[in-house]
C-alpha positions as CSV (number, residue, x, y, z in Angstrom):
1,X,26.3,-49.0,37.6
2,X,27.6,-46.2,39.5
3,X,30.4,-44.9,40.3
4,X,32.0,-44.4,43.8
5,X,34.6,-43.0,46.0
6,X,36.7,-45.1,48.0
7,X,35.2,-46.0,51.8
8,X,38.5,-45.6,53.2
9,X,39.8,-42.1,52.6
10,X,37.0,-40.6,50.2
11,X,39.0,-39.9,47.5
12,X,38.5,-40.7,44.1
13,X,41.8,-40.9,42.5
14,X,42.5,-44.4,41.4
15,X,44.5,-46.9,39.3
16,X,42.9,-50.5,37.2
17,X,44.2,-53.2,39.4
18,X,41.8,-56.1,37.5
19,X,40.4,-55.1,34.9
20,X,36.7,-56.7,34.0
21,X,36.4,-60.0,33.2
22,X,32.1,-59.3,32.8
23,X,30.1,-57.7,30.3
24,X,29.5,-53.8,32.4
25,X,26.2,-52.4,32.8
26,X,24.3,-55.5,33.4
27,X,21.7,-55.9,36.3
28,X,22.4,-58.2,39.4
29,X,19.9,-60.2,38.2
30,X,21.9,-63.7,38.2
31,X,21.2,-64.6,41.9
32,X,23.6,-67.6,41.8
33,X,26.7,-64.9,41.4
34,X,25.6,-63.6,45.0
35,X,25.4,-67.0,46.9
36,X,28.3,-68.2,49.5
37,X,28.6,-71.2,47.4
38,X,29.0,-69.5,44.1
39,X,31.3,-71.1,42.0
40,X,32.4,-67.6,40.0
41,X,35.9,-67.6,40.6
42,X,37.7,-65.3,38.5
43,X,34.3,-63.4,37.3
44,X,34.2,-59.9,38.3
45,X,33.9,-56.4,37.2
46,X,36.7,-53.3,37.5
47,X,38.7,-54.1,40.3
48,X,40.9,-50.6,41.2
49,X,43.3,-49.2,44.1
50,X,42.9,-46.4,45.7
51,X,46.4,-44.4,45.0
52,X,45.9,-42.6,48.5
53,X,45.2,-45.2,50.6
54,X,45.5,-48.3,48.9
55,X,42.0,-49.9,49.4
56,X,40.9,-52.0,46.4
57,X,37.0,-52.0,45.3
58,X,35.3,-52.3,42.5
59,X,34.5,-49.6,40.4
60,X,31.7,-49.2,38.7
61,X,29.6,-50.6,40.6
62,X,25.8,-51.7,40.9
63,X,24.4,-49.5,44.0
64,X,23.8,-50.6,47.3
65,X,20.3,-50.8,46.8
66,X,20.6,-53.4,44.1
67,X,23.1,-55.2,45.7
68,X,21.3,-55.9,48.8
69,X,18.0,-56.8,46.9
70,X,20.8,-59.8,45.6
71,X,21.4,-60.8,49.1
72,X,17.7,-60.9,49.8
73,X,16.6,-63.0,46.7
74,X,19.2,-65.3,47.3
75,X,18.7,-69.6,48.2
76,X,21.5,-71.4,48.4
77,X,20.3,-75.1,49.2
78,X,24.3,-76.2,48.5
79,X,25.2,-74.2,51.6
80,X,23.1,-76.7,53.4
81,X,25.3,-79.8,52.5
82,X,28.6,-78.2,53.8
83,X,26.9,-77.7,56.9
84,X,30.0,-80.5,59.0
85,X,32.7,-78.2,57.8
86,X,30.8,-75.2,58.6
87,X,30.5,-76.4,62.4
88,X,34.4,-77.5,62.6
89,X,34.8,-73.9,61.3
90,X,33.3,-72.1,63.6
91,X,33.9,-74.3,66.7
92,X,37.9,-73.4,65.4
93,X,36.6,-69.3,64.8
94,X,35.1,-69.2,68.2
95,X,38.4,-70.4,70.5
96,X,40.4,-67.6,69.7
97,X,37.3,-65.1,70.2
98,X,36.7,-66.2,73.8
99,X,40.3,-65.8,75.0
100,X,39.9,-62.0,74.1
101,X,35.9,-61.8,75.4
102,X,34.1,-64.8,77.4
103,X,30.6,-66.0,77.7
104,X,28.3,-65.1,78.8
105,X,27.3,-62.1,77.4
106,X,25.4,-60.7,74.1
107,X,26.7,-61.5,70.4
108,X,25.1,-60.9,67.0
109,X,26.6,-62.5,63.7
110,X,26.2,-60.5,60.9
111,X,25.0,-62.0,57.8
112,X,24.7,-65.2,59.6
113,X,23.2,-67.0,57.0
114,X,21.5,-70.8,58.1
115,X,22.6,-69.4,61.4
116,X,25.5,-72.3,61.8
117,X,28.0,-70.1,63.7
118,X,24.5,-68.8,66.2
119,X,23.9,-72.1,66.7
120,X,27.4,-73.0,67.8
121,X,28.3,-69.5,69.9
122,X,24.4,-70.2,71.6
123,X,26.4,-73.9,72.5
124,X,29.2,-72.0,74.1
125,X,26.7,-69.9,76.3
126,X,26.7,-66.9,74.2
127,X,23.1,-65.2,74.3
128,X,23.6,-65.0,70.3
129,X,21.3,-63.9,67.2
130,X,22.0,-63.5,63.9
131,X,20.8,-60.8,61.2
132,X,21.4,-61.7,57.7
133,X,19.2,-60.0,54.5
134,X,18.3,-63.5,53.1
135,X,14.2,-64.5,53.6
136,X,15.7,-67.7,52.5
137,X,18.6,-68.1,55.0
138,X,16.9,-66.7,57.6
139,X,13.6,-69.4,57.4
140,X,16.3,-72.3,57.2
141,X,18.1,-70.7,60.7
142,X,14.7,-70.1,62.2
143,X,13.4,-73.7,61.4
144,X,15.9,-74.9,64.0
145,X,15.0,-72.7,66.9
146,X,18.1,-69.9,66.1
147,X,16.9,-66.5,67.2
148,X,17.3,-64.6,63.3
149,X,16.6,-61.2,62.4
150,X,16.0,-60.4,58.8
151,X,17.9,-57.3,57.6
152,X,20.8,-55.6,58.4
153,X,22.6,-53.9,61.6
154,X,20.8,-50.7,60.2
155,X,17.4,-51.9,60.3
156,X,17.8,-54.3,63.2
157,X,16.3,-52.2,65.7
158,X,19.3,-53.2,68.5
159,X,19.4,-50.4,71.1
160,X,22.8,-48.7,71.3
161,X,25.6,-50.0,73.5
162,X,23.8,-53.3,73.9
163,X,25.8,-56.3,72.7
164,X,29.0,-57.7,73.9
165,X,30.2,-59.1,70.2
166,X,29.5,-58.3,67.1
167,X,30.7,-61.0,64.2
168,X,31.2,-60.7,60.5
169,X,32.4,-64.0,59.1
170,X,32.9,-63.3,55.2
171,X,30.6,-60.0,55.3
172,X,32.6,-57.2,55.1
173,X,33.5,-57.5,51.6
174,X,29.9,-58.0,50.4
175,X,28.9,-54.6,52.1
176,X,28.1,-51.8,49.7
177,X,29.7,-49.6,52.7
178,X,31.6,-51.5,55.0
179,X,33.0,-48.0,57.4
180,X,29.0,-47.8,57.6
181,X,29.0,-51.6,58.7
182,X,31.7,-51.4,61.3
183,X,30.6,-48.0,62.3
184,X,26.4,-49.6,63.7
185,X,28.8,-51.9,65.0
186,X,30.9,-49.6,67.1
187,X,27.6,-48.1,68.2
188,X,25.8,-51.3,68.9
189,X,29.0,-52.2,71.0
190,X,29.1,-52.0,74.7
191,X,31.9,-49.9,76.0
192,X,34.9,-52.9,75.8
193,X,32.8,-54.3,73.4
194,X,34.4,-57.0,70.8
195,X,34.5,-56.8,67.3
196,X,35.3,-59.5,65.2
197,X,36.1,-59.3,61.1
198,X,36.9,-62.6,58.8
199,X,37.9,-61.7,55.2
200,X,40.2,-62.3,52.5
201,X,43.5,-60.8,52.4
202,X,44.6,-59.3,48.7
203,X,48.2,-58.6,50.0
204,X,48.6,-62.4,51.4
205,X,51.2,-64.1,49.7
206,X,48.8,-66.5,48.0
207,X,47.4,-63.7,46.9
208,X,50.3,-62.1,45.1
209,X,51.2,-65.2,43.8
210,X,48.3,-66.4,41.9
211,X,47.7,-62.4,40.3
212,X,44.6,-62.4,38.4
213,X,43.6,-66.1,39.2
214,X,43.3,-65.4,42.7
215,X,40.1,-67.5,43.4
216,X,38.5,-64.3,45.8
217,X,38.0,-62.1,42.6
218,X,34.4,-62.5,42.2
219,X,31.2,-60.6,41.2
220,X,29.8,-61.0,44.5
221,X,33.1,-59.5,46.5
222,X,32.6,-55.2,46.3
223,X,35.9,-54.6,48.6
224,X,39.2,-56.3,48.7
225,X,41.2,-55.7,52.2
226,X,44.9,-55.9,53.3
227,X,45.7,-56.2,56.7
228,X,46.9,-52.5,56.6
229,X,43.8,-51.6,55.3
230,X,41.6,-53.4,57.5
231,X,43.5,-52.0,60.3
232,X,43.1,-48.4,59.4
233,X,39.3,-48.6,58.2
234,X,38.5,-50.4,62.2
235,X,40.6,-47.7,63.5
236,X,38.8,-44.7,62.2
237,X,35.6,-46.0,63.2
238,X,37.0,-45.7,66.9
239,X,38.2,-49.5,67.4
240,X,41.5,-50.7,69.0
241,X,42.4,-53.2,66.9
242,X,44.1,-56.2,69.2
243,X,45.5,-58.3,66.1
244,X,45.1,-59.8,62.7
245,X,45.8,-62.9,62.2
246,X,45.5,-65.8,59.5
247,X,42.7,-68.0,60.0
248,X,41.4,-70.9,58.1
249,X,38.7,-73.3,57.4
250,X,37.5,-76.8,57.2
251,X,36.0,-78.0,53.8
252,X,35.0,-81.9,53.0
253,X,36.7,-83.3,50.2
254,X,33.3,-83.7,48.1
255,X,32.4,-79.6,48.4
256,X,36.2,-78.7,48.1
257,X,36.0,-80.3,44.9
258,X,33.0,-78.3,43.6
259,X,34.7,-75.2,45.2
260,X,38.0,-76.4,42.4
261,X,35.5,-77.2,39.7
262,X,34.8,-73.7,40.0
263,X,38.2,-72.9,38.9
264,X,39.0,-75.4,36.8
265,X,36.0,-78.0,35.9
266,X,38.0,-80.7,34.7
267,X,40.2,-81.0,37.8
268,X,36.7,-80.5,39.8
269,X,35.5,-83.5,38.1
270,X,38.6,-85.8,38.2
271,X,38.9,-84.7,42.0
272,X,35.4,-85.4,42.9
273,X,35.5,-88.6,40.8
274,X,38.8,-90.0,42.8
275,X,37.8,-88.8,46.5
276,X,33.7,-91.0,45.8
277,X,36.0,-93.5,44.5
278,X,37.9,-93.4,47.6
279,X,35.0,-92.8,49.6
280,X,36.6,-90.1,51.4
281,X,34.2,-87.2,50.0
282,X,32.7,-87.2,53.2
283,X,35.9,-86.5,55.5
284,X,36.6,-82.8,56.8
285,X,40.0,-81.5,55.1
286,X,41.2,-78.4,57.3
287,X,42.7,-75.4,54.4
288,X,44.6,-72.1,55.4
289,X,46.1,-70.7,52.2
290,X,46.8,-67.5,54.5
291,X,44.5,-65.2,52.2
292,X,41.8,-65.3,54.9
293,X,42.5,-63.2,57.9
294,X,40.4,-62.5,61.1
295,X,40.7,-58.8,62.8
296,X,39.7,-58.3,66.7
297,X,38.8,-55.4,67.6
298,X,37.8,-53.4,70.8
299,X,35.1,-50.8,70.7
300,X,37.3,-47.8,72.5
């Protein structure tokens, strides 16, 4: 575990917001705590606020190094399943990214996983690719003809000022250093360039609300934005930010109820039990607690 500054303002004055609900100092050797379908809710180390800036992150942490070597390891065969939702998701993210920036024209997703949301923006007549760590992930995304890079923006080898839109669905909080993230992006960017941030919000109202018990706390999420601090992170890597903005998703009503048995098993059972019984597990349920917020950004 070490122990880090905050990515916002570098300082290292800071106040126990969560405190641990895991045993410190163990390796990230449980791969299943790092997979988008994990159901850790409410499992996470020291979560603390900055007292400058207000950025929440936790601290200790493993280092970057470790964490990625997570993201690599990781299957995720679940994922696979959800795969209707995913597309009514991202055929929902996409509309209000094309009445800021049109096709045609370059995009990379970052830490595109299976390569759903590729797949969909390459339907749209984006010229997209995806880069995600995952060998995994990326073999799934490549087994149906999606252009993948495995790695990062770092190692992608991308030539400067070459794509159009740049996408992190669900990313930013993963990212050992997510100013390091946004600021390949910003280089990566054309001039005008788009850049495009879905994560959760920990001053939402939901948020607030549910304290401690907010489902988001997990192992696998390093740092925790607001809206304000989104904002001023994209701003001091040189972007105009254009808005923020709730956004939800689409879950079926079988995987949603894995997603509560997470939380609370026996509801997850009785839920899953009553929607087979019903045989409505299959059917698309659309969700926006307004704790998931999307940032647009242009590269200035």
């Amino acid at each position: 575990m070490e122990y880090v500054n905050c990515n916002l303002c570098g300082r290292d004055a800071t106040r126990v917001r969560f405190p641990s609900t895991l045993p410190e100092g163990i390796p990230p050797n449980n791969i299943e705590a790092f997979r988008c379908t994990s159901p850790g809710y409410g499992r996470h180390h020291t979560i603390v606020q900055c007292q400058h800036c207000g950025l929440l992150y936790t601290n200790p942490r493993f280092e970057g190094g470790e964490i990625l070597d997570s993201y690599v390891a990781v299957e995720d065969p679940l994922y696979l399943e959800e795969r209707d939702g995913r597309v009514l998701t991202f055929e929902r993210h996409l509309r209000p990214l094309e009445k800021i920036k049109a096709p045609p024209g370059k995009l990379i997703d970052v830490g595109a996983y299976t390569g759903v949301f590729v797949e969909i923006a390459a339907q749209h007549g984006w010229d997209a690719c995806g880069v995600e760590p995952s060998h995994w992930a990326v073999e799934q995304a490549r087994a149906h003809g999606l252009h993948m890079i495995k790695g990062t923006l770092a190692t992608s080898g991308l030539a400067a000022g070459s794509l159009d839109v740049v996408t992190m669905w669900d990313v930013i909080e993963h990212v050992a250093d997510p100013f390091g993230e946004m600021q390949q992006a910003q280089r990566l960017l054309k001039t005008g360039g788009l850049l495009v941030v879905h994560t959760m919000d920990i001053d939402s109202l939901f948020a607030r609300v549910t304290g401690g018990r907010w489902p988001w706390l997990m192992e696998m999420h390093i740092y925790y934005f607001s809206q304000r601090t989104l904002k001023a992170m994209l701003e001091k890597a040189d972007f105009t930010v254009v808005r923020i903005e709730p956004q939800g998703r689409y879950l079926r009503l079988g995987y949603f109820a894995t997603r509560i048995g997470g939380f609370s098993p026996l509801l997850g059972r009785l839920l899953g039990r009553m929607f087979r019984l019903l045989h409505v597990s299959e059917l698309p349920m659309p969700l926006n607690f307004g704790d998931l917020v999307t940032a647009y950004a242009i590269k200035s």
